[in-house]
C-alpha positions as CSV (number, residue, x, y, z in Angstrom):
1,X,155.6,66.2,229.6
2,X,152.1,64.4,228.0
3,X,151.7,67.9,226.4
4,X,154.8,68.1,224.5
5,X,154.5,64.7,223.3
6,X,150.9,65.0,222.1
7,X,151.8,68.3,220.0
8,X,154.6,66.7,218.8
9,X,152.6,64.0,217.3
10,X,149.5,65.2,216.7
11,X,148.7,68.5,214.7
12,X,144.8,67.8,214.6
13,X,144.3,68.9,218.5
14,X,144.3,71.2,221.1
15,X,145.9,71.0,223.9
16,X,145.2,72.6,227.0
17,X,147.5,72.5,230.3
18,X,145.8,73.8,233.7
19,X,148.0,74.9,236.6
20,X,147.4,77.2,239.9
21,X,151.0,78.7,238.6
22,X,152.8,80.5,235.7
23,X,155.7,78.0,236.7
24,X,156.5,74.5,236.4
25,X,158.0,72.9,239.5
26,X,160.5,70.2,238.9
27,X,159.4,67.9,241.5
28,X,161.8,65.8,241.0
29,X,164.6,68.8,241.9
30,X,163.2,69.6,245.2
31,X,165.5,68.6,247.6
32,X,168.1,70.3,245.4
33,X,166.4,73.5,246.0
34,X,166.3,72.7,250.1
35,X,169.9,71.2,250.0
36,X,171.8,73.6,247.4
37,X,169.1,77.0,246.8
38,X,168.8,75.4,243.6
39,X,165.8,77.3,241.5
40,X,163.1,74.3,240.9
41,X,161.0,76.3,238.9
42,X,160.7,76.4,234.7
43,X,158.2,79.2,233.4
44,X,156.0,77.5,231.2
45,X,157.0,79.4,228.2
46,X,160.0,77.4,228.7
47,X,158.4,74.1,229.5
48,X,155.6,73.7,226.9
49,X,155.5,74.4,223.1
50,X,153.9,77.6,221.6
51,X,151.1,75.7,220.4
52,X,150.1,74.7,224.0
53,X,147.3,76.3,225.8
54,X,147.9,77.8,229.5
55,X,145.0,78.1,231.8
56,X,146.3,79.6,235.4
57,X,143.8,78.1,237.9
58,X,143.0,75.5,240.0
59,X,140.2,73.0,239.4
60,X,137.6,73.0,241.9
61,X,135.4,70.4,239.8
62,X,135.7,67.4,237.1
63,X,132.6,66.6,235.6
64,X,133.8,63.6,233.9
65,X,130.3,62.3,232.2
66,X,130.4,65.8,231.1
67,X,133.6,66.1,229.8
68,X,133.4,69.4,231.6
69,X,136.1,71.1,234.6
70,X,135.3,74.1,236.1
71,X,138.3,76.2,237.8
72,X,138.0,78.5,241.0
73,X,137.5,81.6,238.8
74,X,134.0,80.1,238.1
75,X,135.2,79.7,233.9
76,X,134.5,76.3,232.3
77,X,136.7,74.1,229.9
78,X,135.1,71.5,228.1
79,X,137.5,68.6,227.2
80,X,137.5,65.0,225.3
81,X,140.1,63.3,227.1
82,X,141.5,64.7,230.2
83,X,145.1,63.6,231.4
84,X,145.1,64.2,235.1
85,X,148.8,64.6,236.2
């Protein structure tokens, strides 16, 4: 994951990952879970280092001249860059 390599690298950021679920899905395992009942799932205490930020929502807008998203709860996060993934 971008975030795992960024924290590994840099200590000067923050680093903030944004996703509708407290789990990561293994895309890439899918049709192991339909063909096997193989668990595609990681929680994301498992998938991202501590010093990641998790933010369970989904973005509803991406101001990019603002550097700004806003999430379907109605909070804001501000951002410099945003890796969209």
């Amino acid at each position: 994951m971008a975030a795992k390599r960024l924290l590994r690298t840099r200590s000067d950021i923050t680093v903030s990952v944004v996703n509708p679920r407290p789990h990561f899905v293994q895309r890439i395992r899918l049709h192991q879970m339909i063909a096997a009942g193989y668990d595609a799932t990681v929680s994301f205490d498992r998938a991202l280092p501590r010093a990641a930020h998790r933010v369970f929502g989904e973005v509803t807008t991406i101001e990019a001249a603002l550097g700004r998203l806003t999430l379907d709860d109605g909070s804001v996060l501000d951002y410099d860059y945003l890796v969209y993934a």
